[in-house]
C-alpha positions in Angstrom: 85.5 76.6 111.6 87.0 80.1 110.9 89.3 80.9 107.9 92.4 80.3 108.4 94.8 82.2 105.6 94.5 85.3 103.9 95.4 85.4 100.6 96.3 88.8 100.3 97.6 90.5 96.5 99.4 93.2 97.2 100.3 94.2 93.3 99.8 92.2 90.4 102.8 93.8 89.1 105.8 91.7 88.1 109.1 91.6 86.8 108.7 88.4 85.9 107.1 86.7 83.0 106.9 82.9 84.2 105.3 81.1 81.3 102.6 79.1 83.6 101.6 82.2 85.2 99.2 85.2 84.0 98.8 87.1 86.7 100.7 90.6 85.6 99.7 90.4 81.9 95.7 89.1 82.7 94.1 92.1 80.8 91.8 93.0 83.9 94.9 93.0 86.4 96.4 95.7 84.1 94.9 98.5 85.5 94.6 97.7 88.8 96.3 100.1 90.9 97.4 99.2 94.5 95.5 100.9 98.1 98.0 102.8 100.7 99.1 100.7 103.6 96.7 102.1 105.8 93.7 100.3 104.4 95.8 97.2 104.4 96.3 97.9 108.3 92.6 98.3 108.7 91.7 95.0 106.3 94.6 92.7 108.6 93.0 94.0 111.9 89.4 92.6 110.2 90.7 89.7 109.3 92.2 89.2 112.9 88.6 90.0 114.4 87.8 86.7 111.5 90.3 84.3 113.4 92.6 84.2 110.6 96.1 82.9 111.5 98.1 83.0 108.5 98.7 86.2 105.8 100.3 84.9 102.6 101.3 88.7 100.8 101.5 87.7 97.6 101.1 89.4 93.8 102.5 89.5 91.1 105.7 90.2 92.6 104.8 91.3 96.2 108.3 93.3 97.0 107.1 95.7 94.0 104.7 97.1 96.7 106.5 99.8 98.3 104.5 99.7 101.0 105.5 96.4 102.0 107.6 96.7 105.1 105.5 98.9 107.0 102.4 96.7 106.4 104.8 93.3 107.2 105.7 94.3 110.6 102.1 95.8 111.5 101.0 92.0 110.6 103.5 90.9 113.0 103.0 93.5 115.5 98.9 92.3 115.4 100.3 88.4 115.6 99.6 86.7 112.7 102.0 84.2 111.5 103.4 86.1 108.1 104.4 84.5 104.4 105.6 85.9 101.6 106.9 84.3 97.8 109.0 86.0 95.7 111.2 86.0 92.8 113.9 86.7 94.6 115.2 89.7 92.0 114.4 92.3 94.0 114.8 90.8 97.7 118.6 92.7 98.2 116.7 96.2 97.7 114.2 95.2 100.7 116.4 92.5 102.8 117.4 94.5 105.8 114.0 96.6 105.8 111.7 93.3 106.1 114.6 91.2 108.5 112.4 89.5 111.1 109.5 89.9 109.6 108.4 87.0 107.6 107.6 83.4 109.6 107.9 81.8 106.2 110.0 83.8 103.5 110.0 81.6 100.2 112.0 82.1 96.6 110.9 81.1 93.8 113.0 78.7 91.2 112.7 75.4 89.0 116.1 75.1 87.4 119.7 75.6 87.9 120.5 76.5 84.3 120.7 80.4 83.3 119.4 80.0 80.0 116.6 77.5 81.2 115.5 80.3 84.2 115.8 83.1 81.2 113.4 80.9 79.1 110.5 80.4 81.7 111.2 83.0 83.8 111.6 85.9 80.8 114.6 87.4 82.7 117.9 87.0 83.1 118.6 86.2 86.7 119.5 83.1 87.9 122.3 84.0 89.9 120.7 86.8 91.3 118.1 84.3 92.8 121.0 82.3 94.5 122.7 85.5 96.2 119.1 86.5 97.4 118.9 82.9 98.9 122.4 83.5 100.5 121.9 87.0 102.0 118.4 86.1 103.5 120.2 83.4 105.5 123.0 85.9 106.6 120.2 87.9 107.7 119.0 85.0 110.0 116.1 83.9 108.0 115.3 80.4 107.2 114.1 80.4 103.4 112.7 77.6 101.7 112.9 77.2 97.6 109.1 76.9 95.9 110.3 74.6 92.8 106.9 74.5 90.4 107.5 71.4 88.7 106.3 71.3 84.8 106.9 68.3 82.1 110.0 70.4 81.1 111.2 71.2 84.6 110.8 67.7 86.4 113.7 65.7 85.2 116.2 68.4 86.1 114.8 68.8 89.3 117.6 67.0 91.4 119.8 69.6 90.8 117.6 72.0 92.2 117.3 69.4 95.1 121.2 69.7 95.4 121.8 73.2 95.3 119.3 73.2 98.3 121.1 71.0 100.2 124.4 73.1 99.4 122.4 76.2 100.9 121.2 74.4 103.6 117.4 75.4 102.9 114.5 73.4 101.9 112.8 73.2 98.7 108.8 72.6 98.5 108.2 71.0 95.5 105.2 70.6 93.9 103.0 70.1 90.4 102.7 72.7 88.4 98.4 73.2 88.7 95.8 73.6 85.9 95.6 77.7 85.3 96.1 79.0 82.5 96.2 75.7 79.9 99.2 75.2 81.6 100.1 70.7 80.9 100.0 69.2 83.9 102.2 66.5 85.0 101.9 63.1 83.4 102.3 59.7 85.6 105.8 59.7 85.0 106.5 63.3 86.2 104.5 62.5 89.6 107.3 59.6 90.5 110.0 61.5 89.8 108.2 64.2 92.3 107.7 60.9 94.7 111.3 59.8 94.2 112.9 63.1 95.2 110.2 63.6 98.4 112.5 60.9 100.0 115.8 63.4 99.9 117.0 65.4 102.3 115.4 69.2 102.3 112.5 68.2 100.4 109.4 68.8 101.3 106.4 67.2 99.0 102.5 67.5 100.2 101.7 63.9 99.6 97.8 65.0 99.9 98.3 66.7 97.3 100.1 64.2 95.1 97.5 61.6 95.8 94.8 64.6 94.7 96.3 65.6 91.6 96.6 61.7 90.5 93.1 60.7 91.2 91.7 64.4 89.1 91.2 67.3 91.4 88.1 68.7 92.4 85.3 66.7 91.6 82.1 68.8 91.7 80.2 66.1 92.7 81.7 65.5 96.2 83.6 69.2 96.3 86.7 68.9 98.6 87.3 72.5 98.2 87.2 74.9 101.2 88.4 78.0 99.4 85.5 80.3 100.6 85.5 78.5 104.2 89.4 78.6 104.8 91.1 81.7 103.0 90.2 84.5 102.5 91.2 86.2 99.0 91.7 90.0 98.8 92.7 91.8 95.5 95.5 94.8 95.6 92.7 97.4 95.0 90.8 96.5 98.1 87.7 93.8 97.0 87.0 90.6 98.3 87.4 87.7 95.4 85.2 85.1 95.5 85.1 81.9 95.2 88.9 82.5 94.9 91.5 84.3 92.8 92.1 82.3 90.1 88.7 81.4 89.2 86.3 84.4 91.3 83.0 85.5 89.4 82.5 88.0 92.1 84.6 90.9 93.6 82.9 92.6 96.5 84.0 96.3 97.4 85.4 96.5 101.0 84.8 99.6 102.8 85.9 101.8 105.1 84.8 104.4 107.9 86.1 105.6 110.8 89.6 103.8 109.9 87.5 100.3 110.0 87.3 97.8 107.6 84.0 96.6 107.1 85.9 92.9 105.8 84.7 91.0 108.4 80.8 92.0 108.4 81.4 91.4 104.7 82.6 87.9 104.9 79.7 86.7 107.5 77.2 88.5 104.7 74.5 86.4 103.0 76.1 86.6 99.9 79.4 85.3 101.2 77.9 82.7 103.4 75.4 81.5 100.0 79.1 81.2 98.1 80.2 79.2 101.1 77.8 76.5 100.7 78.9 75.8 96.8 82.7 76.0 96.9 83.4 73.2 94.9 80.8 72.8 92.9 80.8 75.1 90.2 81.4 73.9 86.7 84.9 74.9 86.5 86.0 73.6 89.9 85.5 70.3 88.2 89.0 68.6 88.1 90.6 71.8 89.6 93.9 71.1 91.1 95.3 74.8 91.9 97.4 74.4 95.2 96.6 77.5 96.7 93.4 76.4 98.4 93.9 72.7 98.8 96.8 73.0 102.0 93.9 74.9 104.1 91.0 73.1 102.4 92.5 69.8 103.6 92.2 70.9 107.5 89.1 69.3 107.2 87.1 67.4 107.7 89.5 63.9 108.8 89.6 62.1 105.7 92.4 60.6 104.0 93.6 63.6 102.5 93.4 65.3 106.0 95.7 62.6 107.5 98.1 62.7 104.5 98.7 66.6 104.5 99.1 66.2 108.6 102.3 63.8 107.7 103.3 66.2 105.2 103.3 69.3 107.6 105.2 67.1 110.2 107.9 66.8 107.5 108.2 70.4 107.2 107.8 70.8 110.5 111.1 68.0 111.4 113.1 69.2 108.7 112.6 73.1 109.1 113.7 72.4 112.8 116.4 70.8 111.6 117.1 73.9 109.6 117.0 76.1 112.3 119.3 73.8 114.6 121.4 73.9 112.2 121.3 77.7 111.5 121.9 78.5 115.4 124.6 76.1 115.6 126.6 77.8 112.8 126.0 81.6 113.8 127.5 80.2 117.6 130.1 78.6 116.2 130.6 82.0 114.2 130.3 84.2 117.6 133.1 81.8 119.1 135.7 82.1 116.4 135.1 86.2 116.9 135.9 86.5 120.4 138.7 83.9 120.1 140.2 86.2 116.9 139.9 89.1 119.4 
């Protein structure tokens, strides 16, 4: 089975200073300094030769990268399905430059309290968030709310549930994971998750859920696919390995004759000898970081496989219900225009 997604960093800058994350102040990410958007062209048209389907651009905070609509629409333009998370701070300055070209576009938020967002988030800018959500669906786009869900966060959670249903988008939620000695979600906190998976525009991975409750990764019987299913590439051009959050090797990609050599590198011995013990390292023991777990649970057809396929269907129903929606009010918009003229 070929990978599937492509992780790809773009910047591990970010605006941001979200208490359970550490990617933009991670003293190695520091100095990192981002490649020009033509060796991302070359790495996406490698990773197409790989049969990958899906490029997550990520960071950091991927709309820092300046480069990012050109390399957005030469993803599209080579077919793969697109996704991109952000903040949603800086989404007005690159809106109407990126319109069209993200299959999945997804702001980040946990809270509907100003003070609450300024606490976790270290900035000031809540609302901002909100009008980002509103002019992305002006522009046409369907945007979905990632809500990270930590002890704190949970239990005001409903209201973030509610303003999603005032915007008419839908909100992922899910556990916050175990980077970072971030506390992970106590018994409680996963049936108040459970409870709220039942509303309208929620969408809940109940793999996942079952997953996190019965202790990750166990090392023993690794259900990890990271290596086998995504494919992680770092803002200054290496490929991580095992994955981001936890790689012990970065390999240098390379380039000649405007080629990347990403794919050769992935089907290398050293790749393919990582690919046999994803899982089972000693600290993928109890690991529970999402990021790898949606692709990792393609297969094989267990019961995690089965669950995350009901899960997807849920998206699936109520994104299409999003979009119905969407098309129904932008008609109904068109009408009242010709009438008024």
């Amino acid at each position: 089975m070929p990978p599937v997604l492509a992780n790809y960093y773009l910047t591990y800058k970010c605006n941001s200073r979200c208490t359970y994350c550490d990617i933009p102040v991670k003293p190695e990410n520091i100095p990192v300094k981002e490649v020009e958007p033509h060796i991302v062209v070359e790495n996406l048209k490698a990773l197409k030769r790989l049969g990958v389907r899906i490029v997550d651009f990520t960071g950091g905070e991927p709309l820092i990268y300046r480069h990012l609509p050109q390399v957005l629409a030469e993803a599209k333009q080579l077919g793969f399905l697109t996704s991109l998370a952000n903040t949603g701070t800086l989404y007005p300055t690159v809106a109407h430059k990126i319109k069209g070209l993200v299959d999945d576009l997804k702001f980040s938020l946990s809270t509907t309290e100003s003070q609450a967002y300024k606490l976790e988030r270290g900035i000031d800018a809540f609302e901002k968030v909100v009008e980002s959500i509103k002019l992305a669906k002006s522009l046409g786009e369907l945007p979905s709310i990632i809500a990270t869900a930590t002890p704190e966060t949970i239990w005001g959670m409903e209201k973030v549930v509610k303003l999603a249903q005032k915007l008419d988008v839908l909100v992922l939620l899910g556990p916050i994971f175990d980077y970072c000695d971030n506390e992970l979600l106590h018994r409680q906190g996963i049936a108040e998750i459970e409870r709220l998976s039942k509303l309208d525009n929620v969408c809940v991975n109940r793999a996942f859920i079952h997953f996190y409750m019965s202790g990750g990764n166990q090392t023993t019987s690794p259900r990890c696919r990271a290596v086998s299913s995504t494919i992680v590439i770092s803002p200054d051009d290496k490929l991580l390995l095992p994955c981001y959050h936890m790689h012990n090797d970065k390999l240098q990609i390379e380039h000649k004759d405007n080629r990347s050599n990403l794919d050769e590198l992935w089907h290398s011995h050293i790749v393919q000898e990582k690919r046999k013990m994803e899982g089972s390292w000693k600290f993928c023991q109890g690991c529970t970081i999402w990021c790898y777990f949606e692709t990792s649970f393609l297969w094989p057809p267990d019961k995690y496989f089965w669950l995350n396929l009901q899960s997807k269907a849920r998206w699936a129903q109520q994104r299409f219900g999003q979009y119905l929606r969407a098309k129904l009010s932008n008609l109904k918009y068109d009408i009242r225009t010709s009438v008024g003229r």
